[in-house]
NUKOLPA-523287 format. One record per residue (C-alpha): residue number from 0; x, y, z; residue in three letters. Coordinates in pm, 1 decimal, padded with zeros to 6 digits. Layout:
residues N
REC	NUM	X	Y	Z	ALA
...
This chain:
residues 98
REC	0	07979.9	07738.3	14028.4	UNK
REC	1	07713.5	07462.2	14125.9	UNK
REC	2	07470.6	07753.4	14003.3	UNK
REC	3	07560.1	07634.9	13647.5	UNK
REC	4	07334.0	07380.0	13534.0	UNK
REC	5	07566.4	07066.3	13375.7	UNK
REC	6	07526.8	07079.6	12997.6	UNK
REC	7	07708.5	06977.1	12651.7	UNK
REC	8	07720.9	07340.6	12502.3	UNK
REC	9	07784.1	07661.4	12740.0	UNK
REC	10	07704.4	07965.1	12508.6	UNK
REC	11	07863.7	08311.3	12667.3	UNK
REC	12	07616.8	08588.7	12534.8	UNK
REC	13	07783.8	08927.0	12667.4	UNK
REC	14	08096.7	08998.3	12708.3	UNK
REC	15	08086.5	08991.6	13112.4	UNK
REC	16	07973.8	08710.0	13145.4	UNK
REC	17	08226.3	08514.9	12995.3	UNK
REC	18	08509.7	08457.3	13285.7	UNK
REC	19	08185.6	08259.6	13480.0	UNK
REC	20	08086.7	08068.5	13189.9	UNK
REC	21	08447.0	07948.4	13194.2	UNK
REC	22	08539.2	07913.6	13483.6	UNK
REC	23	08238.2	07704.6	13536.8	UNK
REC	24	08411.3	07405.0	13365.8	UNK
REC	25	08079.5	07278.9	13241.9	UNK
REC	26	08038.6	07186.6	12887.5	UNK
REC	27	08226.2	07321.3	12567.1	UNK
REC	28	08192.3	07658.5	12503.2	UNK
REC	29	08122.5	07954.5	12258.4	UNK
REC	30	08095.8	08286.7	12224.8	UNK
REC	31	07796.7	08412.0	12059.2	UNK
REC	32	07926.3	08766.5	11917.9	UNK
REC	33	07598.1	08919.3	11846.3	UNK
REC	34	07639.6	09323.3	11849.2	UNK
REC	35	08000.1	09494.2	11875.8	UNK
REC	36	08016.3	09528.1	12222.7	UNK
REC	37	08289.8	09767.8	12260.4	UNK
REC	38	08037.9	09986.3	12168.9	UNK
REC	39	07799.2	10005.9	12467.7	UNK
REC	40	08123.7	10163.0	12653.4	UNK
REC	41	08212.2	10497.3	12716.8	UNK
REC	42	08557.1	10465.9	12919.3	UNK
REC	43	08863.6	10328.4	12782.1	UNK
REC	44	08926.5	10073.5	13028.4	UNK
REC	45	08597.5	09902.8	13008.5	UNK
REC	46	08635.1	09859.6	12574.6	UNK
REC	47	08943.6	09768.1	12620.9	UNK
REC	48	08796.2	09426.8	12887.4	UNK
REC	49	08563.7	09382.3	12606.3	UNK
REC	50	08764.1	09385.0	12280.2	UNK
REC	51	08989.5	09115.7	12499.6	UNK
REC	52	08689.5	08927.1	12521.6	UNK
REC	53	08745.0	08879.0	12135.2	UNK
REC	54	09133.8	08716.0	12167.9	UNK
REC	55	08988.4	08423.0	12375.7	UNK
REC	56	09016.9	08115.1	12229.2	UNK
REC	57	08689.7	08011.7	12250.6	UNK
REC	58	08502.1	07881.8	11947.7	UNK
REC	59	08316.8	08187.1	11822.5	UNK
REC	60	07946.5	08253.0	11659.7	UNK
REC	61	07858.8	08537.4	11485.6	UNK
REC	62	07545.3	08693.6	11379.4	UNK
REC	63	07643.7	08890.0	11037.3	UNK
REC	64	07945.3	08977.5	10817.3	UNK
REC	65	08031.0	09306.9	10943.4	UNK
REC	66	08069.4	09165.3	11258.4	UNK
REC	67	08275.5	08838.4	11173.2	UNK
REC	68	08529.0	09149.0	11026.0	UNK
REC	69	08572.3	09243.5	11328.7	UNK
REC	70	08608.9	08992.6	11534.6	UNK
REC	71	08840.0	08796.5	11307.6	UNK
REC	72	09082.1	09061.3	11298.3	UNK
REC	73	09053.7	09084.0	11707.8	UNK
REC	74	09089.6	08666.4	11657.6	UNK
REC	75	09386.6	08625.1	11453.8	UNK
REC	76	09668.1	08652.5	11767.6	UNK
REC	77	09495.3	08294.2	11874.0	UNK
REC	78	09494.3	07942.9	11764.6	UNK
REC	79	09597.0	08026.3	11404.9	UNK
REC	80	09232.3	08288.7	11304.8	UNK
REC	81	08879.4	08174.6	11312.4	UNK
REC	82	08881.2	07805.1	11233.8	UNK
REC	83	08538.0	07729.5	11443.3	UNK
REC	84	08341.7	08046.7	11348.8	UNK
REC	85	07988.5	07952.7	11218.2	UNK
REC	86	07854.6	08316.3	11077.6	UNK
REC	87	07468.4	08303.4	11024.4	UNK
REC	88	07582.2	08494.1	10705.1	UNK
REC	89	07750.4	08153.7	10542.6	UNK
REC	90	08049.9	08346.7	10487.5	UNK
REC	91	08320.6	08232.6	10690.3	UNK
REC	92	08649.2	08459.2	10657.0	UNK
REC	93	09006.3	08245.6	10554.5	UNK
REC	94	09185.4	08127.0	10829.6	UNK
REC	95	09499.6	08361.8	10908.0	UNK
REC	96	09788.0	08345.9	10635.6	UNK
REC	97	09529.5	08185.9	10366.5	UNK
């Protein structure tokens, strides 16, 4: 994990990458949830890794409205829905239960 430069923000980009942006304990985190990664998969085993990738309670950025959908409704088992989404959209879905 020295590899990993020191830094404020640590922005995960694809879904594998995210358990060594994590673990590398440098900097806050975020998911930037650019396509619907699920889709790139064929077998069940490896969408099913990367929809889990969307329950992690990491502060989440998203790149369009279809998209924040998605990944809210993936979100909602964790810390109460999507209170630190920023959407490039401007539309940020209700938190759970609102």
């Amino acid at each position: 994990m020295e590899a990993v430069a020191g830094c404020d923000t640590n922005v995960v980009t694809f879904c594998l990458t995210e358990s060594v942006v994590c673990r590398s304990g440098k900097g806050t985190v975020f998911y930037c949830a650019q396509p619907y990664e699920p889709s790139f998969f064929q077998n069940s085993r490896d969408i099913l890794v990367t929809r889990e990738t969307y329950h992690l309670s990491l502060k989440k950025i998203v790149t369009s409205a279809w998209l924040e959908g998605l990944v809210y409704l993936y979100d909602l088992g964790e810390g109460g829905g999507p209170g630190g989404y920023w959407s490039e959209t401007g539309s940020v879905l209700p938190e759970s239960g609102a």
